[in-house]
C-alpha positions in Angstrom: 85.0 52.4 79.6 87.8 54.0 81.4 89.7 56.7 79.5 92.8 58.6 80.4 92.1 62.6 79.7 93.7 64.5 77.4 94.2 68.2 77.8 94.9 70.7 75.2 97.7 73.2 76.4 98.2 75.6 73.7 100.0 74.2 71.2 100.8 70.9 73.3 98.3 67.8 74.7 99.5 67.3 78.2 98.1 63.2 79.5 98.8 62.3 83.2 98.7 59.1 84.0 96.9 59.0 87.2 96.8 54.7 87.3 98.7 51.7 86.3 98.0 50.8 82.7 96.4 48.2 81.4 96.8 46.8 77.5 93.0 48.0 76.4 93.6 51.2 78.4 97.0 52.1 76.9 95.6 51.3 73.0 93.3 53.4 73.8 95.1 56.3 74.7 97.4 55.6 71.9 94.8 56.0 69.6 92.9 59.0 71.4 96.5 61.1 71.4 96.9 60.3 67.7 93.3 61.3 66.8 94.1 64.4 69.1 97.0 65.4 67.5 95.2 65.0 64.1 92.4 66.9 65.3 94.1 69.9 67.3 97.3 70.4 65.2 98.7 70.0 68.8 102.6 70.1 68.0 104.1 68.9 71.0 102.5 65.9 73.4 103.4 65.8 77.4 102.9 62.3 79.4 103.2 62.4 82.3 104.5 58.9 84.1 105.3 60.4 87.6 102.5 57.8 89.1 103.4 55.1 87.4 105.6 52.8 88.7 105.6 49.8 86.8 105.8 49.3 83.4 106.0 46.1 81.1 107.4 45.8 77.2 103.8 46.5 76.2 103.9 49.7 77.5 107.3 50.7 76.8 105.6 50.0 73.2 102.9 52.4 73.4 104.7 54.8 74.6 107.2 54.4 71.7 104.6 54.1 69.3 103.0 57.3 70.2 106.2 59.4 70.0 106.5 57.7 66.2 103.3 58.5 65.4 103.1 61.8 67.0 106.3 62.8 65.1 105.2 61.9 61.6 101.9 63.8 62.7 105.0 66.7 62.9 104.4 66.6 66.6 107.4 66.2 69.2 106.9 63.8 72.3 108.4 64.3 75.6 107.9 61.9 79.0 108.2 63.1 82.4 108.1 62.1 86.1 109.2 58.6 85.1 110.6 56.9 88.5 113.9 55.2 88.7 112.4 52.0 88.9 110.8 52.6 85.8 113.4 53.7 84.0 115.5 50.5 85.1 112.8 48.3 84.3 113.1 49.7 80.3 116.7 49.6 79.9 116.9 45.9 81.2 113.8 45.1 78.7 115.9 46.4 75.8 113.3 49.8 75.2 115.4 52.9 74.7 112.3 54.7 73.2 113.9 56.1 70.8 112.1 59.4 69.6 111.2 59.9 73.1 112.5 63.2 74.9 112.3 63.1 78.7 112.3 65.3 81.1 112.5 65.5 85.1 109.0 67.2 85.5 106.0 69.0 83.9 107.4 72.1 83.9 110.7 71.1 82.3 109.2 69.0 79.9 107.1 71.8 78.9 110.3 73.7 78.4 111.5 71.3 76.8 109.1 71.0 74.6 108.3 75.0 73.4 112.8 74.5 72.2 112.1 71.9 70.2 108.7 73.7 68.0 109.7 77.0 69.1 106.2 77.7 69.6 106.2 81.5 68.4 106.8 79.7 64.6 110.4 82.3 64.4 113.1 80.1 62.3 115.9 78.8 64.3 118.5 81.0 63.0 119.7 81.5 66.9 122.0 78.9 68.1 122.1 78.0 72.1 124.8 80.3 72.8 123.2 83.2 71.4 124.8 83.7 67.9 122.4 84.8 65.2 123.9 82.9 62.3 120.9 83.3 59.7 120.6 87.1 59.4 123.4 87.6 56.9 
């Protein structure tokens, strides 16, 4: 059986997907990333959609479902490379995949990703410009 791999990054799980998807083939992976999450205490997950270029409500599902389920697992989800195509194709389906962060790339996403658990585990007491407003 054909499985999509799933590599541990650190705190994150980084999935590229490499081929189209098929139903039995995303499940699967929805269920591997879970079980991976579970297992690793991974606390962000990175897919990786550059090579994919179409994708149906079923999919738009999975990938919804795993940023739900990766988020009660306290894990954040973030999509990259998705095409234009793509990202037409959800919209007009009536997905917004909400609980889904995206960004443009890997590198971005990973970005991305270390803001939103601030992997060194420091409290957010900094705001985005700078100001330290928890040290009082």
């Amino acid at each position: 059986m054909e499985k999509i791999p799933i590599l541990k990054m650190g705190q994150f799980l980084l999935v590229t997907i490499q081929i189209d998807l098929y139903d039995r083939l995303a499940l699967n992976l929805e269920a591997d990333l879970v079980q991976m999450v579970s297992k690793t205490g991974a606390r962000g997950v990175l897919i990786d959609i550059s090579a994919v270029s179409i994708v149906d409500s079923f999919m738009g599902r999975i990938i919804g479902n795993i940023a739900s389920m990766s988020k009660i697992m306290d894990a954040e989800t973030v999509v990259v490379g998705m095409q234009p195509a793509v990202a037409i194709t959800l919209i007009e389906l009536g997905l917004p995949l909400t609980g889904v962060h995206t960004a443009l790339d890997v590198e971005k996403g990973m970005a991305l990703l270390r803001k939103k658990i601030l992997v060194d585990g420091e409290e957010d007491d900094v705001d985005d410009d700078g100001a330290d407003y928890g040290s009082e």
